[in-house]
C-alpha positions as CSV (number, residue, x, y, z in Angstrom):
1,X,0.0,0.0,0.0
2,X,1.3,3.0,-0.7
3,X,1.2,6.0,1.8
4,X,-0.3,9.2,0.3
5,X,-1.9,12.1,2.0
6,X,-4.2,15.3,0.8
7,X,-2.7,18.1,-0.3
8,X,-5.2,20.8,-0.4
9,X,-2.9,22.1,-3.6
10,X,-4.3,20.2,-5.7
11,X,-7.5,18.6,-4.2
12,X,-6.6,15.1,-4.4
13,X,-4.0,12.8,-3.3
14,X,0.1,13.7,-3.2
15,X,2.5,11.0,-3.2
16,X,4.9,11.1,0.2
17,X,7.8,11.6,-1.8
18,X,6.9,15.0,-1.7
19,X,7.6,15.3,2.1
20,X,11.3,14.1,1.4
21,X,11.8,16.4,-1.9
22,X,10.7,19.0,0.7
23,X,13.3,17.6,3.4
24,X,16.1,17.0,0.3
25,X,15.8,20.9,-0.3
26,X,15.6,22.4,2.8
27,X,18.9,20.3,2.9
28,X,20.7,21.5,0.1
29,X,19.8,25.2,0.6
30,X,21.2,24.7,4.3
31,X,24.5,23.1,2.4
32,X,24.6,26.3,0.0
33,X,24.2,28.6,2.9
34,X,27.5,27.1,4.7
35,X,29.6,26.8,1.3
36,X,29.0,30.6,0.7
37,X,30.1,31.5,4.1
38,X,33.0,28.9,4.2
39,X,34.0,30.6,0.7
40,X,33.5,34.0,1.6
41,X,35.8,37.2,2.1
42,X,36.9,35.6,5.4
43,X,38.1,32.8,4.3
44,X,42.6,33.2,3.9
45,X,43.7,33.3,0.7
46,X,47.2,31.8,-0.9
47,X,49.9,35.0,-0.9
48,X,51.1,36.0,-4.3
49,X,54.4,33.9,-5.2
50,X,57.6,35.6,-4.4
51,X,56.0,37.8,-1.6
52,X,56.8,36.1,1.7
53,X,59.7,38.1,3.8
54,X,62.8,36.4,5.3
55,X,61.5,34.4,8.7
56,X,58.0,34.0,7.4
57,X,56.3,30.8,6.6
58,X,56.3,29.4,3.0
59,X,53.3,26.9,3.7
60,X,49.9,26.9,2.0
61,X,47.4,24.4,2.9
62,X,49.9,22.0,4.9
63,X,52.4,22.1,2.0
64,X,55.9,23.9,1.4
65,X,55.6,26.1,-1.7
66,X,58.9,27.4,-2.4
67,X,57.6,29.8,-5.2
68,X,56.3,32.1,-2.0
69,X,59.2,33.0,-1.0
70,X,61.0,36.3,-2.2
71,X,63.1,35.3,-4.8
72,X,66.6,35.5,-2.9
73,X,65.3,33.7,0.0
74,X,64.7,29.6,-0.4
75,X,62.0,27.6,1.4
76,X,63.8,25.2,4.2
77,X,63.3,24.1,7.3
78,X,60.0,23.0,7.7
79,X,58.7,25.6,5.7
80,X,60.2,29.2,6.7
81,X,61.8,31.3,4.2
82,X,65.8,31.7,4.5
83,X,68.5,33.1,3.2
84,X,70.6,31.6,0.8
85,X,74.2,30.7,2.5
86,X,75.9,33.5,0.2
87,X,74.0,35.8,2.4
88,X,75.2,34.1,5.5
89,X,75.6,37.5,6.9
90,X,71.2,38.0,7.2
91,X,71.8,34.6,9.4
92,X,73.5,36.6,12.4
93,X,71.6,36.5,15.5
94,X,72.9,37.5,19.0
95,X,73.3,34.8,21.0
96,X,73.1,32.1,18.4
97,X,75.2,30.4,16.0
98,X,74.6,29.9,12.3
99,X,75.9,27.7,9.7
100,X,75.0,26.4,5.8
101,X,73.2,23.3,5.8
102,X,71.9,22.2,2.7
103,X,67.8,21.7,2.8
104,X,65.8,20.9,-0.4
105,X,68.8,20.9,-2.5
106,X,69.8,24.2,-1.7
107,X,72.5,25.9,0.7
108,X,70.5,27.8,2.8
109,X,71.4,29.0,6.2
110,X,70.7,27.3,9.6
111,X,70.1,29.0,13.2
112,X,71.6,26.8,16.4
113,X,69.6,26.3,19.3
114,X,71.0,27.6,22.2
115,X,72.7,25.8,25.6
116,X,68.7,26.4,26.5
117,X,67.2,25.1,23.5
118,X,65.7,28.0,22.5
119,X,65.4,29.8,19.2
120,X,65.4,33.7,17.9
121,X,62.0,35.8,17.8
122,X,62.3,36.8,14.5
123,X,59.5,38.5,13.5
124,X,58.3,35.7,11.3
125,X,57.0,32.5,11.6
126,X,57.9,31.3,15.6
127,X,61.1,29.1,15.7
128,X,61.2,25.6,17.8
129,X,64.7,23.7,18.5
130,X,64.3,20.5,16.8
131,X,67.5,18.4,16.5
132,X,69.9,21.2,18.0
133,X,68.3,23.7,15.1
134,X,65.7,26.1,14.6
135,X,62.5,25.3,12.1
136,X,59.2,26.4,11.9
137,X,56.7,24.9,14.4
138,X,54.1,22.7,12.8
């Protein structure tokens, strides 16, 4: 038997599927509502390549984009932007100790942990020690 109802629409008998069409829309117009304000102004967008500053982060949606960067710094280090090791000089830090370590195929400069194990404030992105080195924080 199949269930039906009146519907005072038409004067005679609607089908119940019209109760779930109902249901299915006020559904997807619910879904449409949330999309729009996921996607809206608010929501971050990527920065233009070659526009992230020394110390900043070169990560966009969980992955290291090394075409953020400015284009004398290199991507390293879990994602930061850093200088290349013939600028070893933009390394410096008081009270820490640099070196050239070689990170996705490139010499790029590396900051030393402290006795502490702590890293510079730089401005950018914050620094953990991670293996007696500084890299951005995950």
């Amino acid at each position: 038997m199949r269930a039906e109802h009146r519907s005072w629409s038409t004067r005679g008998t609607a089908p119940a599927y019209l109760l779930a069409m109902r249901n299915s829309l006020i559904v997807i117009v619910n879904l449409l509502t949330v999309l729009t304000l996921a996607c809206s102004d608010d929501a971050p967008t990527r920065p233009e390549d070659g526009t992230v500053e020394l110390w900043d982060a070169c990560v966009w949606d969980g992955q290291e984009t090394r075409a953020l960067c400015q284009p004398e710094l290199a991507c390293a280090w879990h994602g930061i932007c850093v200088p290349r090791c013939e600028e070893i000089d933009l390394c410096a830090f008081d009270g820490f100790s640099t070196e050239c370590g070689i990170s996705n195929e490139e010499d790029v400069c590396r900051v030393r942990c402290n006795e502490d194990r702590e890293c510079p404030q730089t401005g950018g992105a914050p620094l953990q020690c991670l293996d007696f080195f500084c890299v951005r924080e995950p």
